[in-house]
Each structure stands twice: as C-alpha cells, then as structure tokens.
C-alpha positions as CSV (number, residue, x, y, z in Angstrom):
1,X,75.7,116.5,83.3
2,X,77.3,113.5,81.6
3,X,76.6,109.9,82.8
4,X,80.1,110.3,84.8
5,X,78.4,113.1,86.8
6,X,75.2,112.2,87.4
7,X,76.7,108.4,88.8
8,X,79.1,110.5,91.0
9,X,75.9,112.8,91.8
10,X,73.6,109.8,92.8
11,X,76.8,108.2,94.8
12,X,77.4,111.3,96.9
13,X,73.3,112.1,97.5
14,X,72.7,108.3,98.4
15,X,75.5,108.6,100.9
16,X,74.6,111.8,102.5
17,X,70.5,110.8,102.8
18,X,71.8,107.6,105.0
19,X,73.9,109.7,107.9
20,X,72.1,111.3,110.3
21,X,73.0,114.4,112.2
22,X,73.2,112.4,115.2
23,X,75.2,109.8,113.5
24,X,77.9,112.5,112.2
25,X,78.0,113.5,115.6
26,X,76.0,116.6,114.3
27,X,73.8,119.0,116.8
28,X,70.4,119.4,115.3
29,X,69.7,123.0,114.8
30,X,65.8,122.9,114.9
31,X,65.6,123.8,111.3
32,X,62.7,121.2,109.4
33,X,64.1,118.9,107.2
34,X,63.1,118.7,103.7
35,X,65.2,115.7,103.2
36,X,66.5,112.6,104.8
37,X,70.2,112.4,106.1
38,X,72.4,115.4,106.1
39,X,71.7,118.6,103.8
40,X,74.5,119.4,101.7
41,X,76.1,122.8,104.0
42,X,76.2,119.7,106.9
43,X,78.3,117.3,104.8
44,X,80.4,120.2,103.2
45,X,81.1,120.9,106.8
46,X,82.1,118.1,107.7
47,X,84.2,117.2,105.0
48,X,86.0,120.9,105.6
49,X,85.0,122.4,102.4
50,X,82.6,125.1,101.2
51,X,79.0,124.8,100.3
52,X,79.1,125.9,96.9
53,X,82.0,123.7,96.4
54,X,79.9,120.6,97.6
55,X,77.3,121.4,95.4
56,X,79.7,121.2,92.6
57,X,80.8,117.8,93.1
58,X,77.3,116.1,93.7
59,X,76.2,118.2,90.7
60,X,79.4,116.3,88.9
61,X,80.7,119.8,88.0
62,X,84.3,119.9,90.1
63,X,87.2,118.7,88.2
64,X,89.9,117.2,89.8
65,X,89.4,117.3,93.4
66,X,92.6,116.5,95.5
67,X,93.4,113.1,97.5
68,X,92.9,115.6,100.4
69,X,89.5,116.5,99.5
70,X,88.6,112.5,98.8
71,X,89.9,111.2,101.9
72,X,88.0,114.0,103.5
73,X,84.6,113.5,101.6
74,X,85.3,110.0,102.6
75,X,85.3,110.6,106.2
76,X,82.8,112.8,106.6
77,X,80.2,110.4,104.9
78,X,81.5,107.9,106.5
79,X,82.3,105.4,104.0
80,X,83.6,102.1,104.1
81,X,86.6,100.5,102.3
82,X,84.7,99.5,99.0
83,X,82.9,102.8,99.1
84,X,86.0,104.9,99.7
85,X,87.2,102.9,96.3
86,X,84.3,104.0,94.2
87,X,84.6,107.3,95.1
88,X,88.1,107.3,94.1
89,X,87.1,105.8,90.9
90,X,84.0,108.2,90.2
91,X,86.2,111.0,91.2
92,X,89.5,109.9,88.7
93,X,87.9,108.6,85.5
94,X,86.2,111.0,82.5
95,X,83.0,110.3,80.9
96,X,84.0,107.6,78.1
97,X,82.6,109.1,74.3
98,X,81.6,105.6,73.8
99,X,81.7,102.3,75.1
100,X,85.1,100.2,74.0
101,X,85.2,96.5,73.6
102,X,87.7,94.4,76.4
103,X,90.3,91.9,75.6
104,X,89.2,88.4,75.7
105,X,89.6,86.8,79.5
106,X,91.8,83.6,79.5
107,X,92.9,81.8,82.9
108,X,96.5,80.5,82.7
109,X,97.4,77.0,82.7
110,X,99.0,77.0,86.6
111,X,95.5,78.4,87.8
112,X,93.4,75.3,86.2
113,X,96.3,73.2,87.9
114,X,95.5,74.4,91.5
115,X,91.3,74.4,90.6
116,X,91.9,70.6,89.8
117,X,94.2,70.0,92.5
118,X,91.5,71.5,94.7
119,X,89.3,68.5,94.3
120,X,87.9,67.9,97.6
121,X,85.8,71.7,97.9
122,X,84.4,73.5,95.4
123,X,86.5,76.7,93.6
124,X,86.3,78.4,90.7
125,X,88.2,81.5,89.0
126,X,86.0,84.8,88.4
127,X,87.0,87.7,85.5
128,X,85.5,90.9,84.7
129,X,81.6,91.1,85.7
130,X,81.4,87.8,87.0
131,X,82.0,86.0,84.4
132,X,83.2,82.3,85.7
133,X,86.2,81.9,84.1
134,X,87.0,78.3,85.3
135,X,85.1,76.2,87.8
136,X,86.4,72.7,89.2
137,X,84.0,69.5,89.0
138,X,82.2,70.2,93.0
139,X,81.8,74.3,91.5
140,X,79.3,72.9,88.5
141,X,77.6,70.0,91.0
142,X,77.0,72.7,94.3
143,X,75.9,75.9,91.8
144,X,75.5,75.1,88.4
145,X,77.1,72.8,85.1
146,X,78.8,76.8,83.5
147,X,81.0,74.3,81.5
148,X,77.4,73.1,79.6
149,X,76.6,77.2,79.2
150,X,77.9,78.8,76.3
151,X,81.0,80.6,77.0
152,X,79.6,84.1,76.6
153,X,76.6,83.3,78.9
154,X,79.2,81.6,82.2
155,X,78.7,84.3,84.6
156,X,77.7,84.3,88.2
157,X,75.5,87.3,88.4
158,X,73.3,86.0,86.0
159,X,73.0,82.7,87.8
160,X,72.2,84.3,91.3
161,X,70.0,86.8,89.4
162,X,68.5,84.6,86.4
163,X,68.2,80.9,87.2
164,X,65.0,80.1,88.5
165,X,67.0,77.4,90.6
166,X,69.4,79.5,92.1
167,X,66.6,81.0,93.8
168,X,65.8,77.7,95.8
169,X,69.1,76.3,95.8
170,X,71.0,79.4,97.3
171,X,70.2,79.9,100.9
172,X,69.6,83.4,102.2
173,X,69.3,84.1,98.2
174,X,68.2,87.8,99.0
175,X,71.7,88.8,101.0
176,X,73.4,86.8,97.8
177,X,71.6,88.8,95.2
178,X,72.6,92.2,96.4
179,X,75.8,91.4,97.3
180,X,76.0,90.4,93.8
181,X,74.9,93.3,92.5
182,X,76.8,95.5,94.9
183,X,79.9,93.9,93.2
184,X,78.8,94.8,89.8
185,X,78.1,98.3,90.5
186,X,81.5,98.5,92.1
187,X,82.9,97.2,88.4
188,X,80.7,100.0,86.5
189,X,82.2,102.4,88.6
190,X,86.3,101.1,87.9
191,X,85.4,100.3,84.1
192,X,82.7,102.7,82.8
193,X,84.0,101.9,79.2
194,X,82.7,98.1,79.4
195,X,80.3,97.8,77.0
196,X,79.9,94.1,78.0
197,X,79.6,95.3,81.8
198,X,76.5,97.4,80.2
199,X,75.1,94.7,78.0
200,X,74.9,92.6,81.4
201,X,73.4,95.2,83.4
202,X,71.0,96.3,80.8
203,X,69.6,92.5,80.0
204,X,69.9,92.6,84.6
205,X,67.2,95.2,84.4
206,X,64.7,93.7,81.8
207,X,64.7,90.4,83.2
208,X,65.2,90.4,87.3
209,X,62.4,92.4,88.3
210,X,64.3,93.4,91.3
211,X,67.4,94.7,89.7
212,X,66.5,98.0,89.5
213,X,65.7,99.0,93.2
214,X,69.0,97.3,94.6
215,X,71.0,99.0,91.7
216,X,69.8,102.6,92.8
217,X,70.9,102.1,96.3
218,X,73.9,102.7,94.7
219,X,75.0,100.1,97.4
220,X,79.0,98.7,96.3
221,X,80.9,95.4,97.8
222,X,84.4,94.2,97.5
223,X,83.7,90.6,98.6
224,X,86.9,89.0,99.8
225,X,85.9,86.4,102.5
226,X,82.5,85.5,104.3
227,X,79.9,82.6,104.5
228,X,77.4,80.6,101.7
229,X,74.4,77.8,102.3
230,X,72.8,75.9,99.9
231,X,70.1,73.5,99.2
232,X,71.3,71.0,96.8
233,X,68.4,68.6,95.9
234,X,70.9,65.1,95.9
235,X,72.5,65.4,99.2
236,X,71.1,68.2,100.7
237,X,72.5,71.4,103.2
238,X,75.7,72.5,102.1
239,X,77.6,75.3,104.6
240,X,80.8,76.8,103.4
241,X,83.1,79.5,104.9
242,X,84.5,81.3,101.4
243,X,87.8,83.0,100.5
244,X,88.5,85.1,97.6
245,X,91.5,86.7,96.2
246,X,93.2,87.8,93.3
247,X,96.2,85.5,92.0
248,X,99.4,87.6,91.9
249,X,99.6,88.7,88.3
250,X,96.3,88.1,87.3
251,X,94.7,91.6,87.4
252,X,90.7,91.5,86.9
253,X,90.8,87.9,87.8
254,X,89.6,86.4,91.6
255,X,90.4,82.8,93.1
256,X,87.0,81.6,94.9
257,X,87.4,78.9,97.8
258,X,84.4,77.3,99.6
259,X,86.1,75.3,102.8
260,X,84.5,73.5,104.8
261,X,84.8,72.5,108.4
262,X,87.0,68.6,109.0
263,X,84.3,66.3,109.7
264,X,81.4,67.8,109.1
265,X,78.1,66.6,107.3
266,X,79.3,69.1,104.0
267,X,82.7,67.5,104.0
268,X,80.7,64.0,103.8
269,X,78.2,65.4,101.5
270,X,80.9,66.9,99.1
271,X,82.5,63.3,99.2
272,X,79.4,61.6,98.3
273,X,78.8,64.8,95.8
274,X,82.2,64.0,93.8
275,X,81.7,60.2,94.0
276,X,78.7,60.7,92.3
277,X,79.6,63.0,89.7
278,X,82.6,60.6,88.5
279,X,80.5,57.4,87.7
C-alpha cells in the first residue's frame, strides 16, 4: 500500500472506530466486539456496498470509486462537511512519485489595502499551510511581530505549536492547537505533493511533543468563523469573534477578521494597543 492508501486506510478506520452501533442506528447482534465502533460488514452495510468491496477501499486498493459510492461512505460514517471534503480528496488524488516544489505565495496589492484599512481590529491574510502571508499592525501586537520572522519561518501553525508564548498568550491554547492541526491535515490531504506542507509537519513532529497524537486522530477542520481569547501581557484579556474567507480570486489564500463587540473593554484595549504601537 502506497502512502495515498494507507492515509485513506487510517481515515476510513478512524471514522468507523468513533460510530457506534447505537449511534448508526444499528441493532446490536450479541456478537463480542474485537474492536471499537462499527466492524467493517456494519459500515459496508450501511453505506450500501459489499464487504469485500469495503475492505478494498480501507485497504486503499479500490480505484475510482463513484460520487455515488462517496456520498454514500460519507453518510454512513457520518461525516461532517470538512470530513466529507477529505474524503473526496483521498478518494480523487494518486500517490505523488515524489514530492514537487509550490509556486511562491504573493498577496496582491488590493488585499494589503483592505488589511491596512482594517486598522482598528486585527486581520491578517493566510496561504498554503498557514503561512501568514500579510498581517496588519494590531495582527503582530495581539499574536506575534511575523514581519520581524524571516519570511520562510511566518506561519501560524508554528506559532500556536512552537512559541513558548503562544502557549500563555492564547487562551484555551489546547482547542487552538488541534484545530490547527486539524487544518493542516485537511491541506495534506488536498496537496499531498507539498513538499513544504511535509517539511512543516515533519519539523511539527520533532519539536511539539504533542503533534503526533492529535495528527493520528486523523481529526480535519475547515475553519471559517468562530471565537479566540488572549492574554496579552500590556493591556490584558482580549475576546474576539473571527471570520475567515477566501478573497474571490485568490485560491489557497484566506482573509482572517478578529471583531470585536462596540464598546467593549477589547475595543478600548485594541485602541490603547495601536496607540501604543505607533509612538
């Protein structure tokens, strides 16, 4: 089995040990269990195809499968919407021979505009893997200065992941940290020929010693809106609501948006955060 397979294999196996008969709305049939979660003939059952032919795909050997047969594996291990996606791309991309360079990331003059016009919260554009493409003046003060990294070394993951102070300054760091990586194994699963995608999860593994266990749960994110704290050391708790999207014609590329609620103390703390910075 090729490293295409045995990803697809682990997807599939990590998917089926979570459900439950009861949860699948499954009888139990008094038989022991050997394993957690539904055994293979149950999820090839449900998802309306034979056994053998299950077996196949979790053992990365079926070629091809139809939409038919995605949407159904899809339904019957219930996935959500980002899982349903990295299925589809497990399912529709070969094993790469090797892994290929990717063209350099550039953000276009309109979307440094809009960051600098968005003075008064913090945004910042994300490429490929993370990798913080652009970042206005409250971005670097509420995470950290990525315009004083070097270029190849601005990326969010290995913030969250890698900076001993994101670990204090990130509330509910945790949740963070495994969304992060959730998003990243969503990425390895669309682009299996990044070779910088590898290089990041490879140096992920040797130096966050929990890296490993949260990539095995083969757990996958599309983040697109939801909720951040943080512990700045100057002016203290900072609560945002976030938005995230991707700027029409700017594939691979995501707009990131912390708002914050009129009048609150993190409205007057970002205030007193930019006055600050400018002096």
């Amino acid at each position: 089995m090729d490293d295409r397979g045995r990803e697809l294999a682990d997807f599939l196996r990590s998917r089926r040990a979570r459900l439950t008969p009861d949860r699948a709305g499954l009888p139990e049939d008094g038989r022991a269990r050997r394993v957690p979660g539904l055994r293979r003939d149950e999820a090839a059952r449900l998802a309306g195809v034979s056994t053998e032919y299950y077996t196949r795909l979790e053992q990365g050997r079926a070629q091809n499968p139809s939409p038919e047969v995605v949407e159904a594996l899809a339904r019957a291990l219930q996935l959500d919407l980002s899982e349903r996606e990295h299925l589809t791309d497990l399912l529709a991309r070969p094993s790469a021979p090797r892994r290929a360079p990717v063209a350099p990331q550039r953000v276009r003059p309109g979307l440094h505009l809009m960051l600098q016009t968005l003075d008064h919260v913090p945004a910042f554009v994300l490429g490929r893997r993370t990798d913080v493409l652009a970042a206005n003046l409250l971005a670097r003060e509420v995470l950290t200065d990525f315009e004083a990294l070097p270029a190849n070394r601005r990326n969010l993951a290995r913030y969250y992941l890698l900076d001993p102070e994101a670990r204090t300054r990130v509330g509910d760091w945790e949740q963070i940290a495994t969304d992060t990586v959730a998003v990243l194994r969503l990425e390895a699963g669309r682009y299996p020929q990044d070779r910088q995608l590898a290089d990041l999860v490879g140096e992920l593994t040797l130096k966050c010693p929990e890296f490993s266990g949260w990539w095995n749960d083969h757990r996958v994110l599309h983040r697109t809106h939801g909720t951040k704290h943080y512990h700045h050391p100057l002016v203290g708790e900072l609560h945002f609501s976030y938005e995230s999207f991707e700027p029409p014609g700017d594939t691979d590329q995501t707009l990131c948006v912390y708002n914050v609620e009129p009048g609150s103390e993190t409205e007057a703390s970002l205030r007193l955060l930019g006055a600050m910075s400018i002096r």
